[in-house]
C-alpha positions as CSV (number, residue, x, y, z in Angstrom):
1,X,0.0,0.0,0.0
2,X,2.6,2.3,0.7
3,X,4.3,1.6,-2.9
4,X,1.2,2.1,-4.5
5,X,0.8,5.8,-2.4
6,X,4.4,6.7,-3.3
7,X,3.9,6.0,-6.9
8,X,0.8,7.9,-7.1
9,X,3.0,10.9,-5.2
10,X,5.8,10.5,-8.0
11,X,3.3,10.2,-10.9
12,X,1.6,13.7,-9.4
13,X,5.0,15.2,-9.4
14,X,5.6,14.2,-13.3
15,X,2.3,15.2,-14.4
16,X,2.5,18.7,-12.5
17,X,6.5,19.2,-13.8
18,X,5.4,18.4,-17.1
19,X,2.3,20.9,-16.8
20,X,4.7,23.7,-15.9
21,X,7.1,22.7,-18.9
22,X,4.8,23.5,-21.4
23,X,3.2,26.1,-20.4
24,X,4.4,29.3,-22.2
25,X,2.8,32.9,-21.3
26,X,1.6,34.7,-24.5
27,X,2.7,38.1,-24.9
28,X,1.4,40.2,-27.6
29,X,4.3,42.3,-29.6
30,X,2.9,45.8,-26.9
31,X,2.0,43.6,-24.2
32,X,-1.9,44.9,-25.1
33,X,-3.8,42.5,-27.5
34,X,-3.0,41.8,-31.1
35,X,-1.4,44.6,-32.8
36,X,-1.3,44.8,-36.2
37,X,2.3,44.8,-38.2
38,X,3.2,47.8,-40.9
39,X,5.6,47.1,-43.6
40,X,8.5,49.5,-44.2
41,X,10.3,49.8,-47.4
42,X,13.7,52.0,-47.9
43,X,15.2,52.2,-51.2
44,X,18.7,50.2,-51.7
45,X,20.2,53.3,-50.4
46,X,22.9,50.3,-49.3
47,X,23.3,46.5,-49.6
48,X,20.3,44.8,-47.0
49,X,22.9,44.2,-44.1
50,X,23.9,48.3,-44.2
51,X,20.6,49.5,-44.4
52,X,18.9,47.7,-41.2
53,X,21.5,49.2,-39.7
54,X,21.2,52.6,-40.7
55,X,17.6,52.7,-40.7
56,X,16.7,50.1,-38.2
57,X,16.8,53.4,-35.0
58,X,14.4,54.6,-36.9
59,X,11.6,52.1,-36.9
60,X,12.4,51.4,-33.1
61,X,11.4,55.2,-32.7
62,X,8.4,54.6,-34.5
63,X,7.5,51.4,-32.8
64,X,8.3,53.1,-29.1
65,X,6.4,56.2,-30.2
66,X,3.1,54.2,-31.6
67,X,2.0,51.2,-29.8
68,X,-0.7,50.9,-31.4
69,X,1.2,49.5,-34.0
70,X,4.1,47.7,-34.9
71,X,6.4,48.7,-37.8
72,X,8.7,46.1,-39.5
73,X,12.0,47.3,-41.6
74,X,12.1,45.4,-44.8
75,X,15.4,45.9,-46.9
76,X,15.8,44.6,-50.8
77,X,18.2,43.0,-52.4
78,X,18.2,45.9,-54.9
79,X,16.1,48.3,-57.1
80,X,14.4,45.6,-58.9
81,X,13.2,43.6,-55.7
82,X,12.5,47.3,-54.2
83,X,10.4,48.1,-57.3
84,X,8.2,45.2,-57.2
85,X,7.7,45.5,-53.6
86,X,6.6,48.5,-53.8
87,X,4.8,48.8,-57.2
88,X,2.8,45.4,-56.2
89,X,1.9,47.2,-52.6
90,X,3.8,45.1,-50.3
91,X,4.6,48.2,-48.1
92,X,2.8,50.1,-45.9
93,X,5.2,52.8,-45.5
94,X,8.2,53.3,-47.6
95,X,11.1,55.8,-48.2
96,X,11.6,55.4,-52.2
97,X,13.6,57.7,-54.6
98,X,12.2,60.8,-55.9
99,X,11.6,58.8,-59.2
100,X,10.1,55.9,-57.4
101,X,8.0,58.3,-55.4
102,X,6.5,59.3,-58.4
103,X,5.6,56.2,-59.8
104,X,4.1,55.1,-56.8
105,X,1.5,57.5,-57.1
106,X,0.2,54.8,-59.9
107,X,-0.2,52.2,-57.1
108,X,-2.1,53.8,-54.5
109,X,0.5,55.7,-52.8
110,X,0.8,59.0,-51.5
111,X,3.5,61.5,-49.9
112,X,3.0,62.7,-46.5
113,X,7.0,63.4,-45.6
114,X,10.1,63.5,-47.7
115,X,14.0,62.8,-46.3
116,X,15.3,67.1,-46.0
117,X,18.6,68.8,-47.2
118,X,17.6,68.6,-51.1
119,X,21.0,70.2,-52.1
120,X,22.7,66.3,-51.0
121,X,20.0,65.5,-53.5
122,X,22.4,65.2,-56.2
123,X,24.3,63.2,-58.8
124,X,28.2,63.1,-58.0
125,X,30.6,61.0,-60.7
126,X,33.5,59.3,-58.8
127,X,36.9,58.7,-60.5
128,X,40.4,57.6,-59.1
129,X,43.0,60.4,-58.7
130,X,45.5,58.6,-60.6
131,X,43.0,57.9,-64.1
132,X,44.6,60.9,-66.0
133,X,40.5,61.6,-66.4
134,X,39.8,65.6,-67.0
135,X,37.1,66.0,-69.3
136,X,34.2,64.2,-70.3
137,X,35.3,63.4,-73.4
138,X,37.6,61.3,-71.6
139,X,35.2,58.8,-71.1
140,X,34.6,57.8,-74.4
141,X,35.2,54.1,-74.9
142,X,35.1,53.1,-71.1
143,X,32.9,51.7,-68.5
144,X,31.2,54.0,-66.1
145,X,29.3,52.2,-62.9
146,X,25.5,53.5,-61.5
147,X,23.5,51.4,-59.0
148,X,20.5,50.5,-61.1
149,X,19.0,51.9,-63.8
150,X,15.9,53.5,-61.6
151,X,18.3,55.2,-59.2
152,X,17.6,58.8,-60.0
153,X,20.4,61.3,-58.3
154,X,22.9,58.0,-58.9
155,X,22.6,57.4,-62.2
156,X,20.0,59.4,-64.0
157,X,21.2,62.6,-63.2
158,X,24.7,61.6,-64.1
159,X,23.9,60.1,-67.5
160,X,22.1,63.7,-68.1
161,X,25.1,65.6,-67.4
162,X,27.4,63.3,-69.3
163,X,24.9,64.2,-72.0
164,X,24.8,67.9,-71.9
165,X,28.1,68.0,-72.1
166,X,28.9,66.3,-75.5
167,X,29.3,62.1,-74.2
168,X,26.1,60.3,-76.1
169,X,25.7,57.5,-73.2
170,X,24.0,54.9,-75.0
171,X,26.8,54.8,-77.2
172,X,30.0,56.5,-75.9
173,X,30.3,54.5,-72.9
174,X,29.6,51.1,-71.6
175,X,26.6,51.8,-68.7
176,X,26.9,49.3,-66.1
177,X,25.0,48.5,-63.0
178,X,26.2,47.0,-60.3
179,X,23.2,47.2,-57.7
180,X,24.3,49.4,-55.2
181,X,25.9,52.8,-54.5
182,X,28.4,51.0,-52.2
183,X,29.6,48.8,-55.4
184,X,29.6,51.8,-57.7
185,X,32.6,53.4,-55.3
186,X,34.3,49.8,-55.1
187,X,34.1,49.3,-58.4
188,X,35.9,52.5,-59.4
189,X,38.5,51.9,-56.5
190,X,39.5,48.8,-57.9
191,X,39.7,50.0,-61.6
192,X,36.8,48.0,-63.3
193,X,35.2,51.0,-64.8
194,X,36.8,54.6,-65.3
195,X,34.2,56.3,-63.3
196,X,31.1,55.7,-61.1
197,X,27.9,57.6,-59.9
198,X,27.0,58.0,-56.9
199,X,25.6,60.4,-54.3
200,X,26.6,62.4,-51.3
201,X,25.4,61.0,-48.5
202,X,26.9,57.1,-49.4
203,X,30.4,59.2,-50.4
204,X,30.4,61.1,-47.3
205,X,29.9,57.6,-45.3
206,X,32.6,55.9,-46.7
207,X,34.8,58.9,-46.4
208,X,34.3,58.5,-42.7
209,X,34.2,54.9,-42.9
210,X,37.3,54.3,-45.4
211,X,39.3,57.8,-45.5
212,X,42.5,55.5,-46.9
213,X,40.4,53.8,-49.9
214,X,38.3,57.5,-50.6
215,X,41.7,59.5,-50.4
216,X,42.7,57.4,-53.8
217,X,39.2,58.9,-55.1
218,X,37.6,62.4,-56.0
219,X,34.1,63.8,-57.3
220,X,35.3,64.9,-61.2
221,X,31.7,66.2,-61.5
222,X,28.3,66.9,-59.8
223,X,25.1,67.8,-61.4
224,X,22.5,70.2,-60.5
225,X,19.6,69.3,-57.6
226,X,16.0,68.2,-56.6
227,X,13.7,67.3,-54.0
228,X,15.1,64.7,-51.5
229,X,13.6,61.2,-51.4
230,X,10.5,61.3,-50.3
231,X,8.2,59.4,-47.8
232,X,4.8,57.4,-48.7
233,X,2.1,55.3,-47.3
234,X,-0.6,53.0,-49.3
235,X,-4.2,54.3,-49.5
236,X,-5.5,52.0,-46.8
237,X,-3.8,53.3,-44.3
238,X,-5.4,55.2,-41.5
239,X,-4.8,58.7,-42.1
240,X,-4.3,59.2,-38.3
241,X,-1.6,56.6,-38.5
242,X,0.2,58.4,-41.2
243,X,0.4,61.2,-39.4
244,X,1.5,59.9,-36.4
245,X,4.7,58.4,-38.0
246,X,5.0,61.7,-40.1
247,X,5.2,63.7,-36.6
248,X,7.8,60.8,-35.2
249,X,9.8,61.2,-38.3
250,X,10.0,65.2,-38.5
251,X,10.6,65.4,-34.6
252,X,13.4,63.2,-34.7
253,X,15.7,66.8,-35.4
254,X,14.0,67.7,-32.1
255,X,15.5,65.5,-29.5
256,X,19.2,64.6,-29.1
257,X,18.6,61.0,-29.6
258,X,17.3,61.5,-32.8
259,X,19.5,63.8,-34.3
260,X,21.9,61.3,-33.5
261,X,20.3,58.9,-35.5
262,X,19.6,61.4,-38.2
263,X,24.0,61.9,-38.6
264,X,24.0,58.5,-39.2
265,X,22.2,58.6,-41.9
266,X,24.0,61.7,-43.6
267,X,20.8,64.3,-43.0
268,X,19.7,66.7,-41.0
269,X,16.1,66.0,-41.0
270,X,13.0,64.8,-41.9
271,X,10.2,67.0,-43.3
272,X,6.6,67.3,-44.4
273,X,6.0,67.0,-47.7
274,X,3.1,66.2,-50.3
275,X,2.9,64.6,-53.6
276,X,3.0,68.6,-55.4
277,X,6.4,68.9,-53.8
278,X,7.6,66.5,-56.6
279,X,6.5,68.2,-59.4
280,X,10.0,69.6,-60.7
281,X,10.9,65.5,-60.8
282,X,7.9,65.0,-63.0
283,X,9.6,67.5,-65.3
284,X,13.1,66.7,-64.8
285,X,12.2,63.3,-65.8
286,X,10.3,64.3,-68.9
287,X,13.4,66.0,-70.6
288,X,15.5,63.1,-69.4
289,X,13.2,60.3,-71.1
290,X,13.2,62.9,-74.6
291,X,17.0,63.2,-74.4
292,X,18.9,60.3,-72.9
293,X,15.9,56.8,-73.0
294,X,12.8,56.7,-72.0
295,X,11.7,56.0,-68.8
296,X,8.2,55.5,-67.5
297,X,7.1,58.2,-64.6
């Protein structure tokens, strides 16, 4: 009998230890129900790895500032992924290229902030000290490196100002992309093309970053300016929403934290912004697609 009482005891124990075991508290991501999860999309500004890291601070801002919501960064391999992320709607939010901006308008998309300091927003061609290069005309019969065809201060502007100034680029030069502005530098480092375009804020970064590679490097040429990439959100988003993150985004200039995060990524701020602000784009990009090839805005 007092087997039979001590196995009982034992058997107890088990099924109580195993009851314990498995028993996992569910938490919800705030800790306050089920919260629903927003997409965000930046533009291959860098590769993947680079870019959660520069713009992961922000969407932990945005995720500590709205808990009624929680915001995921998505980076893209490069433009092409980025494009048909964003063109097939896969974002909530996203942070695309003045040119992408546009064409977003297409898909249900609309601006309610844009990235500030418009005069970064600009094309710079890269070449190495040492390449003898002086004039455009220099270029003729080499390669010259751009992220991706859609990047519009990295390659578009510079393909217009080799154009304007006597180089026919469809024909001159060998145009090739190498996916981001990271590999656009490298590539013109390590003498695979004669020149490469990028722009400012990527340069200025791996200045800091790689002062011995960038001193064997200088900007041979710089185009003119426009607006600064700007910010969107898909049509079935609460407005209220979108203006919440438009109001953590602009105030990140306001508190010491964020401007820290705002040096890392090579601005000064965030601003408002709405879809009018991109009209000089529109045009910019109809003279481009008469003069250089046609691109669809």
């Amino acid at each position: 009998m007092y087997w039979r009482v001590v196995v009982l005891f034992v058997l107890l124990l088990a099924g109580c230890g195993k009851q314990e075991e498995s028993y996992q508290p569910a938490f919800s991501p705030r800790g306050v129900g089920d919260v629903r999860e927003y997409v965000v999309g930046i533009h291959p500004l860098h590769n993947p790895k680079r870019l959660l890291e520069m713009y992961g601070p922000v969407v932990d801002r945005l995720n500590a500032a709205i808990p009624q919501a929680r915001f995921r960064l998505e980076a893209s391999r490069n433009y092409e992924e980025f494009d048909k992320k964003l063109y097939g709607r896969r974002f909530d939010f996203a942070m695309p290229n003045p040119y992408q901006t546009l064409r977003s308008l297409k898909h249900g998309y609309h601006v309610f902030a844009k990235m500030g300091n418009d005069e970064q927003f600009r094309g710079i061609i890269l070449v190495r000290k040492d390449s003898g290069i002086r004039q455009v005309a220099d270029l003729k019969g080499r390669k010259v490196a751009y992220p991706a065809p859609t990047a519009l201060a990295a390659t578009m502007m510079p393909q217009y100002y080799l154009h304007t100034h006597g180089l026919d680029v469809n024909r001159d030069i060998t145009n090739v992309y190498v996916g981001s502005q990271e590999s656009s530098i490298m590539n013109v480092l390590r003498g695979h093309v004669a020149a490469g375009a990028t722009w400012p804020v990527p340069w200025k970064i791996f200045q800091q970053e790689n002062p011995k590679q960038a001193a064997e490097l200088e900007v041979r040429w710089q185009t003119e300016t426009l607006p600064n990439n700007g910010w969107v959100v898909r049509d079935d988003v609460q407005p209220i929403l979108a203006e919440k993150v438009s109001k953590v985004l602009v105030g990140l200039r306001d508190t010491p934290e964020g401007k820290e995060i705002l040096k890392k990524l090579g601005v000064e701020r965030f601003e408002y912004a709405t879809s009018e602000t991109y009209r000089p784009v529109r045009q910019y990009l109809q003279v481009f697609s008469a003069a250089v090839r046609h691109v669809e805005y």
